[in-house]
N, C-alpha and C positions, 0 to 999 in steps of 0.2 A: 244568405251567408256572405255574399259579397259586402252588402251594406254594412254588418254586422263585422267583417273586418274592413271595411274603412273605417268605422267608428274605432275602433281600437289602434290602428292607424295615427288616429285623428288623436285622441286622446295620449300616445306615446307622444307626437309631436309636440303637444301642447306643455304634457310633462318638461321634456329634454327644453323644450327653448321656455320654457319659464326658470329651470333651474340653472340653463346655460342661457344671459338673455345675449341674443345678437348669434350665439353660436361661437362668442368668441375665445374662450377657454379651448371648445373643442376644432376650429380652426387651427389655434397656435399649435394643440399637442400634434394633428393630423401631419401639420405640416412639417415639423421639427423633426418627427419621426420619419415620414418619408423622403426626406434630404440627407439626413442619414444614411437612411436604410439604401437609397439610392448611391450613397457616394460610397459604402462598404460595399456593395455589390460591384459596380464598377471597378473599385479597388481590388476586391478580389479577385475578376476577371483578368485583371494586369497585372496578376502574379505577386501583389506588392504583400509586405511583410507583416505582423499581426499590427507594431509600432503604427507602421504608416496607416493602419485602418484603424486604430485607436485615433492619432491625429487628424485625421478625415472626419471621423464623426465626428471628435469635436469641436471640427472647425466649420463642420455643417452648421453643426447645432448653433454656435456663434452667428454666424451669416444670417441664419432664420431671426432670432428672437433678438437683435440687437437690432433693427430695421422697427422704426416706429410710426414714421409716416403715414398717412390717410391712404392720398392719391396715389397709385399707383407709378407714375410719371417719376415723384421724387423720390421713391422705394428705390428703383430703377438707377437713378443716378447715385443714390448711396451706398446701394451696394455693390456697383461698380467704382467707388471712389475707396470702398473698405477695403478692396483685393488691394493696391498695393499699399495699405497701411500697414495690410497683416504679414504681407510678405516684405514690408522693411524690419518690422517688429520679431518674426519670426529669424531673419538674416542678423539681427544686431543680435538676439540672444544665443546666436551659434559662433555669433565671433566674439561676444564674452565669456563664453560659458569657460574660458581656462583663464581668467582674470575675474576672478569672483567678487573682488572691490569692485572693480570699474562695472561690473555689470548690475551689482548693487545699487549704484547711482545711478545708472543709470533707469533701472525698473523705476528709484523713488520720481525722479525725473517725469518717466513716462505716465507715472498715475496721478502727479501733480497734474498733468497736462491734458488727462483726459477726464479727470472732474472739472478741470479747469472749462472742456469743451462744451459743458453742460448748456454752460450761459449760451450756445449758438444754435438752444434749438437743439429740435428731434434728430438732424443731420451730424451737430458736432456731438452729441448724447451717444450716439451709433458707432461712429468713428472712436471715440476715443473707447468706450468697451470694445472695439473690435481689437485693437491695439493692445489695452489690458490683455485682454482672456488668451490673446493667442500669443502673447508671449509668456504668460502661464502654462500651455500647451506646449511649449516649448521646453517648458522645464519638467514638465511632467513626465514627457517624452523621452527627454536627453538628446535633441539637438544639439548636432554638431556639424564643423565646415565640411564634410565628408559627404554628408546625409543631407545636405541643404536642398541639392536640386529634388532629390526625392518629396524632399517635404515642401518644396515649392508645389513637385506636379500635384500632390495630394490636398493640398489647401487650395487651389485655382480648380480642382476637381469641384471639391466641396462646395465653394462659392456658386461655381456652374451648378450644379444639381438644387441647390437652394433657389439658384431666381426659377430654374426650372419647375420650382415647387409651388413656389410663388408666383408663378404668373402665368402657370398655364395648368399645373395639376390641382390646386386648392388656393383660385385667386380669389379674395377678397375685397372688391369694389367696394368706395364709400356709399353706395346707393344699394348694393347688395346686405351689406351691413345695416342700413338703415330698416330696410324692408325687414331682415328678420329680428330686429328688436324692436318693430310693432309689433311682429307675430308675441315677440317674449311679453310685451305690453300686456297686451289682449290677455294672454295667456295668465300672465300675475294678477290683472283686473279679474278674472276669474273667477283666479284661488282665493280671493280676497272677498268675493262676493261666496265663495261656497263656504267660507271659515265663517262671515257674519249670517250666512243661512243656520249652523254649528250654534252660534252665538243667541240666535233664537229659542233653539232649543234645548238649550242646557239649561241641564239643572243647577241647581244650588251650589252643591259640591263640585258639579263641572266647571260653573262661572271661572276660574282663573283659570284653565285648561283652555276653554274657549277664547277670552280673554286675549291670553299670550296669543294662541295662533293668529286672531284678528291684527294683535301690536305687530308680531311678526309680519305678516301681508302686508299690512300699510307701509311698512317701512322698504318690506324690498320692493313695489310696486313704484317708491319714489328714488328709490334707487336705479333702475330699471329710466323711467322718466328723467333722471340728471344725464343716462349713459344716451337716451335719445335724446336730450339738450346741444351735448355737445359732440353729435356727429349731422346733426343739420343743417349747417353751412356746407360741408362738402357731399351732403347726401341727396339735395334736393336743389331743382333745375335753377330755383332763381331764391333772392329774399325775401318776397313776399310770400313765397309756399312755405319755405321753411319758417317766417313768424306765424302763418297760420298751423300749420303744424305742432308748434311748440303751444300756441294758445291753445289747441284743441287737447293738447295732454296733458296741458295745466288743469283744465276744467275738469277732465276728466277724474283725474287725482283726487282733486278738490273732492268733486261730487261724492265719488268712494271713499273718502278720508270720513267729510259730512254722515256720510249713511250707518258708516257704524258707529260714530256718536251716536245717532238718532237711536238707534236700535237699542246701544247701551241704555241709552234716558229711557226708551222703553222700557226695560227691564227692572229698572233701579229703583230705588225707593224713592229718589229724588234726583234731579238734572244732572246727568252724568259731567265730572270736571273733565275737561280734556288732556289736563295732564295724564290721566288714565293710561290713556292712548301710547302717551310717548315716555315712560317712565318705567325703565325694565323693571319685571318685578312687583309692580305695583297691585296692589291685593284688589281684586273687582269689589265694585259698588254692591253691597245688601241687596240681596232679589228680592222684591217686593209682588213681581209681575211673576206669577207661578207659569209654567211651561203649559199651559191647559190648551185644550184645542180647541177653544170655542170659535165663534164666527170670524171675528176679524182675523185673529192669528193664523187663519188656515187659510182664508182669503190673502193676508201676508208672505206663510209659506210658499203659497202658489205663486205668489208674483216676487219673492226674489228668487225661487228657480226658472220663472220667465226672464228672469233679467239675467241671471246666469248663462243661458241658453241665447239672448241676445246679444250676450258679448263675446260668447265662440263662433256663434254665426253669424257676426255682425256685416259680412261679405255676402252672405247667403242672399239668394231673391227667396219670391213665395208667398203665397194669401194669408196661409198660418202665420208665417214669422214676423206679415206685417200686420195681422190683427194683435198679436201680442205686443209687439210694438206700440200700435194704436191704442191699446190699452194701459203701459205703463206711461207711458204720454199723457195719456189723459187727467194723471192725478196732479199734474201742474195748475189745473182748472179746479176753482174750491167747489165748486158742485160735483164734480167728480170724484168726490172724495167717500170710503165706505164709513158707515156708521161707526166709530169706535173713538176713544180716549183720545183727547190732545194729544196724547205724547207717541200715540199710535196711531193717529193722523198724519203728525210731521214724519213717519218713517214712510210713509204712503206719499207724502209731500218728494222725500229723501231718494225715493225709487223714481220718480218722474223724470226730475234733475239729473240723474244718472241714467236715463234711456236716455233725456236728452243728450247730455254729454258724449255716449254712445254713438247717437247718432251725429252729433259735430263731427266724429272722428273718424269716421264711415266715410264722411262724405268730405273731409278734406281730405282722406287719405285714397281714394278710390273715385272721389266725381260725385256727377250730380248721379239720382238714382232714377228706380221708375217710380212714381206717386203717383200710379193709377190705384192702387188703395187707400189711400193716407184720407184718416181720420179730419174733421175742422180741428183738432188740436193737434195735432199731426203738423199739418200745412202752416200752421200758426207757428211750432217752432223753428220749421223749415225756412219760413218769412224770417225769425229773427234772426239764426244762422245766417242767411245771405245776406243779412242788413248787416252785424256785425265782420263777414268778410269784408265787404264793399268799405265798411268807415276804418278797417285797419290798417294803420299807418305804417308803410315799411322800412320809413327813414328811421335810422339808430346812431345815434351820438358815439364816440367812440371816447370813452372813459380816461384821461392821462392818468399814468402811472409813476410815480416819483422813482426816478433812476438813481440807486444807492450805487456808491462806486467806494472805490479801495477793498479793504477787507472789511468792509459792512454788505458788499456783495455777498448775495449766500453761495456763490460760485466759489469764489475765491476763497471765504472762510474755509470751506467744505474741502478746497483742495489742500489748503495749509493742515487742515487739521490730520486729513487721510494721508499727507504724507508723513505728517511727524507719526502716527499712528504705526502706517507701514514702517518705519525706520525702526520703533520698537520692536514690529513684530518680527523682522529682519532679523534684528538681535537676538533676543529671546528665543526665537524660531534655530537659529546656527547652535544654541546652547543646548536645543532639544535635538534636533537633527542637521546632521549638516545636507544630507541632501534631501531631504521633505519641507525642509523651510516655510515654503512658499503656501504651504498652506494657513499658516498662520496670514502671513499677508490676504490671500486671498480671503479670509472670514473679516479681517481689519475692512477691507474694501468694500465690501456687501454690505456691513452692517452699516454705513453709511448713505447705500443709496437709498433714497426717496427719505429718510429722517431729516430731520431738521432742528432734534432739540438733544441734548445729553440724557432725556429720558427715557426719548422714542428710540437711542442706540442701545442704551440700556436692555429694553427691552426687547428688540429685536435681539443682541444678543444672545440672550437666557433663548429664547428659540432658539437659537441657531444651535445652541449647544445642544437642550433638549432632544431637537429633533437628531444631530449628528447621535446623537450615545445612544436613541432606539435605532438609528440604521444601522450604524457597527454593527450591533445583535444581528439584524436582516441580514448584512451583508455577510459575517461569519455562516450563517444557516445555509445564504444561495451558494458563499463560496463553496460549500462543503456536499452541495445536492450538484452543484453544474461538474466540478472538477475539473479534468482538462477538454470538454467539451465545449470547442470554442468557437460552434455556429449557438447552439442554447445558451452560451454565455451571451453572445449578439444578441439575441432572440429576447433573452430576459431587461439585456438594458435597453431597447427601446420600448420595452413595455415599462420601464418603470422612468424612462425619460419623457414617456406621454403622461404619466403620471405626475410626476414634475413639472409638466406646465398645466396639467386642468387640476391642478389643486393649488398651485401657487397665490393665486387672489385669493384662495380663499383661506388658506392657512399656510403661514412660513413656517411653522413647525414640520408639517406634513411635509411640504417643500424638503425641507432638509433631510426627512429622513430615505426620500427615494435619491434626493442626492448622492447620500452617504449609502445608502445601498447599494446605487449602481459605481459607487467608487473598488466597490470591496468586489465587484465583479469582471474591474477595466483591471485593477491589480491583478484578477486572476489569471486576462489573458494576457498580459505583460510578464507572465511568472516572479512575479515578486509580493505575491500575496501573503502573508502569514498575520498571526493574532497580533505581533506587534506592531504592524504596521498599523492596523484599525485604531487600537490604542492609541498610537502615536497621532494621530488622527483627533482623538478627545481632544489630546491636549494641547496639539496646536490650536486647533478650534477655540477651545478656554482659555488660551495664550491671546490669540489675534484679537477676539471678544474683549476682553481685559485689556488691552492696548487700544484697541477703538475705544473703548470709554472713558481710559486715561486721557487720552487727544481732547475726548470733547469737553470734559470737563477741565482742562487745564488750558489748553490753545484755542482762543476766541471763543468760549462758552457762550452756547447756549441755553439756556437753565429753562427746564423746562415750565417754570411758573413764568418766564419773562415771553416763552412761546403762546404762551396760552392769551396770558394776558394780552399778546398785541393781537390776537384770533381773533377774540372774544371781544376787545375795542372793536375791529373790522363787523364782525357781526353784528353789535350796535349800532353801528352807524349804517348799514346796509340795512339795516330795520326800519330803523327811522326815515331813513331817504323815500321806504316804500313806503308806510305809515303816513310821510307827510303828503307823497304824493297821489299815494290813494284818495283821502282825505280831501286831500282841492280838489280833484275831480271830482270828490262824491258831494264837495260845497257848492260845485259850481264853477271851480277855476279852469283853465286850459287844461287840455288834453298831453297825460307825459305819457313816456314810455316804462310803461309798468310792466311789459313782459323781460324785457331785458332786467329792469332793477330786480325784480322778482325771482330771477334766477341770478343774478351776483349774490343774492341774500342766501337762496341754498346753498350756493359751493364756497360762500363763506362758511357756512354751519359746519358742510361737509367735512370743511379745513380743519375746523375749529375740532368737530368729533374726532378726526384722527391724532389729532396734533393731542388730546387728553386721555390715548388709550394710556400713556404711563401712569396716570392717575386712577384707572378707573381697572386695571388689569388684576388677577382675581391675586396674585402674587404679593400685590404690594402691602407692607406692613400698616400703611398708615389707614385704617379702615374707616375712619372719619370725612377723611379728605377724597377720598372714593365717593362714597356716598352723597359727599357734596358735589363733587365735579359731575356725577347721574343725572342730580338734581338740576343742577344748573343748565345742563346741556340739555335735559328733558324741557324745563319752561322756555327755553329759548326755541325748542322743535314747537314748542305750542304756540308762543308767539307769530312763528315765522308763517304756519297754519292760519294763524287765524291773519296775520298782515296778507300773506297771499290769497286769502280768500277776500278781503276788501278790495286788493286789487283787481281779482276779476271780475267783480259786485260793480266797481267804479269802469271797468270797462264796457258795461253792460248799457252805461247810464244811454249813447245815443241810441240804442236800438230797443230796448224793452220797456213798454211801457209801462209797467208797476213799477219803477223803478226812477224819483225823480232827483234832482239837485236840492241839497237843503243848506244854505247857506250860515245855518247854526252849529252844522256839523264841524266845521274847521275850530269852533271856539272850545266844542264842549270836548274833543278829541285833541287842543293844545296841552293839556295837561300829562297826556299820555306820554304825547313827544318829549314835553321839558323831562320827564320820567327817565325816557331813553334815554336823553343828552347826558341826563346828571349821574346818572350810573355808568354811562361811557366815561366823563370826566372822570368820576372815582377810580373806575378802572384803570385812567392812564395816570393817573396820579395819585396816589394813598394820600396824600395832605389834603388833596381839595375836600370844600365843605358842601359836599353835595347834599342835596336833599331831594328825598321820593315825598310827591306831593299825597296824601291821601282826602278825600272828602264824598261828595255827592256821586252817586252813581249817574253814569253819561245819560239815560234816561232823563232824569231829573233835571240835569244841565240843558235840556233837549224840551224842557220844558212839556215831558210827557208823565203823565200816572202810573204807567206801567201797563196801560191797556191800549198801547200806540196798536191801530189796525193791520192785518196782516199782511197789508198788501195797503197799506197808506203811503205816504209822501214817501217814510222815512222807513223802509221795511223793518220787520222782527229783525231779518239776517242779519242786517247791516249792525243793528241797536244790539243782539245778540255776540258779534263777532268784536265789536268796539269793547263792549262790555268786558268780554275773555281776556281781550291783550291788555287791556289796562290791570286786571285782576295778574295777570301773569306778570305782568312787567312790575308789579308791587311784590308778588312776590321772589321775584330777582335780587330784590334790597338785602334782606338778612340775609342770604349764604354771602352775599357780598359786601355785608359790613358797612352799607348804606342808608341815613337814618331815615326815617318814612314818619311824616308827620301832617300837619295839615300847615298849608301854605302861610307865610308870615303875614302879616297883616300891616 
């Protein structure tokens, strides 16, 4: 019984931190809410008014989720730097609040100033939200000089109870963080091996059910691995553990990215393309492999629920779980391979690679082990693991940055634009209500942070509105079930303010509508609740929305094709950089630093995908240009797939011995590069005359038949992954209007 619920235990954990990776969705809600819930209770104890416990929470709530910093240390100093921001900010709208010009100016003033603070970092990003929101609070309120000191004690209340929260009730250490989004790691590597066990055995009809969930796991499992990239520096004791770290999640990626291509090939009537993979939507390859149970396959099923099993218990000791271990290991060895089909061979190959992987990860993350069992294939990849620790270079060049200045900075665009924005909605806003105004401004304000193009405000717009007109409804419902019951009115808004932050990453829609829920519930305990207020609420919302879109498309626009296009230069050129530097080292050149380029190349991509959800959003009219922007962002996840898989192949080159330098490689892999370059150029230039080279496949350049040894000079991998990204990177040319011919003569 007891085992029996550890396992269930074990299996919730794995759930909640695969779906929450890091835990950090449900840290922020935990926290928010009991910073809150601590400063209304105090509040309440000091006799103070329903007002003063409305501006208390929301100056909690402020203090918690405007603090962005890692370390602990400079949490600490900025949110002791916020208390008297808020209480200047809070004092200036009590002493304009009977000068309604001058206080107008000055709010436009103050939001100039705190987009403006963006440029200084996580510290001036903090500050100047704390400044915004709480002189919003102040209007929401009705601050005035009368009320001030009250609303001083109440805001320094707030503030106290949030570091409270923060640093001793639900503290979040950079290295606590790091530890549980390996657990989320582990946890996604998985679901991703139990969706390609799915993938095995689906049927026909199944194939794109299965399919999807495989595309699915791959992608949040790299998603998952960008969030352990960038908490590595502050999570782990020195440099060289954090690049071995990041190498050891790279490979592992890899390897599970690898395996369910294999699987797919198995399946298929022919070599599964890899676009497959990363192409939403994309209809599965013709089953050719029927689901039968014959020898190999069930030999197969057994060993990826062994491999399943060794990536939840990859911490685990024991004789069992190191002979199954020993066993998937062993199919890196071609004698140890069972009797069945090439393309069911290479998935037995595919499984090895991925214990190995496994095991890198184990043991950079946790130490050396015990290897009083370990297999001679076993200890052989143990040998190459230490040998590749020992040659890992931990020195990293540090990349310059071209520093835009004037209103080419996107600080200062962004403030010019949100203030001409807010001055509409000021307007527009006095024309609807003279005293709700502020709402309009406040949706102008939001829909600007983290956008950067007139598309993506666009679009977050249309959410924000969406989600506000399904809360109204919520909020008219709770108004009406809470009434004047105004600890369940509390009760109900930190439950939909915890709501509010563990759904915000994942959808702004949903965002907005606990927003606007819990708005229709703070009206209630302020008694100024009625239908028209909600309403009034639509439309300043659809006012503020339509004013921020006015701003960005009229003051220093940015258009969302001028965004894209300079994403998507960066992405090219971060392809190529690894492409060429792969390449020399797998020629024979000097040793670079291919884990740093190899991750500037994903959170280029990263950039690049968010910056074209206006293109690709289900809303948009243009259903052509969707389609193409899928496309385009799909072969470029396949490219960047298969670039980073040459990178690790070339970092293999000192320590694994199937693995050698071929000095033919740089000539017959140049063509690829001039590929990349001249579709960059086109890109940044529509007049250039660029040209995609097309001809001989890199085999042939390579001066092989197509029957290169599987473990010769020049591996299949390498000849197989060279092959993809040239094939992808040709087909990059037509959605981008780049002509593709054979080289001039």
């Amino acid at each position: 019984m007891r085992a029996a619920g550890r396992s269930v235990r074990t299996r919730l954990r794995d759930r909640v931190a695969a779906s929450d990776p890091g835990l950090l969705r449900l840290t922020a809600g935990l926290r928010t809410v009991g910073a809150i819930a601590l400063t209304v209770a105090l509040l309440s104890l000091l006799g103070a008014d329903v007002h003063l416990l409305v501006a208390g929470a929301i100056a909690a709530m402020v203090a918690t989720f405007a603090i962005r910093e890692k370390q602990l240390g400079p949490q600490a100093v900025t949110l002791a730097a916020g208390l008297p921001v808020a209480l200047a900010s809070v004092s200036l709208s009590a002493v304009l609040s009977t000068r309604p010009l001058a206080g107008d100016v000055f709010f436009i003033v103050l939001i100039f100033c705190a987009v403006y603070g963006r440029r200084f970092g996580d510290r001036g990003t903090a500050l100047g939200l704390i400044g915004f929101q709480v002189y919003f609070l102040s209007l929401f309120v009705g601050a005035t000089l009368s009320g001030l000191p009250a609303l001083w004690g109440a805001i320094a209340l707030a503030f106290a109870c949030s570091a409270v929260l923060r640093f001793a009730v639900v503290p979040a250490t950079p290295t606590s963080v790091l530890v549980r989004l390996r657990l989320a790691f582990r946890a996604r590597l998985a679901q991703l091996v139990a969706a390609q066990l799915e993938l095995l055995d689906a049927g026909a009809d199944d194939m794109d059910k299965a399919l999807e969930a495989v595309r699915e796991g791959t992608a949040r499992l790299h998603e998952t691995a960008m969030m352990i990239q960038g908490r590595l520096e502050e999570g782990t004791p020195d440099e060289s553990a954090a690049r071995l770290v990041q190498r050891r999640i790279a490979e592992a990626e890899i390897a599970a990215e690898r395996l369910g291509l294999l699987l797919l090939t198995a399946r298929s009537a022919e070599r599964a393309d890899t676009l497959t993979l990363h192409l939403p939507g994309a209809p599965a390859p013709s089953v050719a492999v029927p689901a039968v149970p014959d020898e190999s396959t069930l030999t197969l099923r057994r060993d990826l629920r062994a491999l399943h099993t060794l990536v939840l218990r990859a911490g685990d000791a024991g004789t069992a779980l190191a002979h199954v271990r020993n066993r998937l290991l062993g199919y890196r060895e071609e004698e140890n391979l069972p009797p069945a089909s090439a393309a069911v061979q290479d998935v037995f190959r595919g499984i090895g690679e991925a214990a190995r992987a496994v095991l890198g990860l184990r043991i950079a993350l946790d130490g050396p082990q015990d290897e009083s069992d370990d297999s001679p294939a076993t200890a052989r990849s143990r040998e190459e693991l230490d040998a590749e620790e020992a040659a890992l270079d931990g020195g990293a060049e540090e990349s310059a940055q071209e520093e835009q200045t004037g209103l080419r900075r996107p600080t200062t665009r962004a403030a010019v634009q949100v203030s001409v924005g807010s001055s509409l909605a000021i307007l527009g806003g006095e024309l609807l209500s003279t005293q709700r105004w502020y709402w309009a401004v406040l949706t102008c304000w939001i829909v600007f942070i983290n956008t950067s193009s007139t598309g993506e405000i666009l679009v977050k717009g249309y959410r924000r509105l969406l989600g506000t007109v399904f809360g109204v409804v919520a909020g008219i419902v709770l108004a009406g079930l809470v009434g004047n019951h105004t600890w369940t009115a509390f009760a109900l808004v930190l439950v939909l303010i915890f709501a509010m932050f563990y759904t915000a990453p994942l959808s702004y829609t949903l965002m907005s509508f606990f927003v606007t829920a819990m708005l229709g519930l703070l009206y209630t305990l302020l008694h100024t609740y009625s239908l028209d207020v909600l309403v009034l609420r639509i439309e300043e919302t659809a006012l503020g929305a339509f004013c921020g879109v006015v701003a960005a498309a009229l003051v220093l626009p940015v258009q969302t094709d001028r965004r894209t296009n300079e994403l998507l230069e960066t992405v090219l050129e971060r392809l190529s950089d690894v492409t060429q530097a792969a390449v020399g080292q797998l020629s024979g050149g000097p040793a670079d630093d291919l884990l740093d380029k190899a991750r500037d190349l994903d959170q280029a991509l990263a950039d690049l995908r968010a910056a074209t959800q206006p293109l690709t959003h289900p809303v948009t009219p243009l259903r052509s240009r969707r389609d193409t922007a899928r496309y385009v962002v799909a072969l470029l996840e396949t490219s960047a797939y298969h670039a980073r898989t040459l990178a690790a192949t070339a970092e293999l080159l000192p320590t694994h011995p199937s693995i050698a330098a071929d000095p033919r490689l740089r000539g017959a892999a140049g063509r690829t590069v001039r590929n990349i370059e001249a579709i960059a150029a086109r890109v940044a230039d529509e007049r250039a005359q660029a040209l995609v080279e097309t001809g001989p496949s890199i085999a042939s350049l390579l001066g092989s038949d197509g029957g290169t040894p599987r473990y010769g000079r020049i591996t299949d991998r390498v000849l197989r992954h060279l092959e993809r990204l040239d094939e992808a990177v040709v087909g990059l040319a037509r959605p981008l209007g780049v002509r593709v011919g054979p080289p001039p003569v």
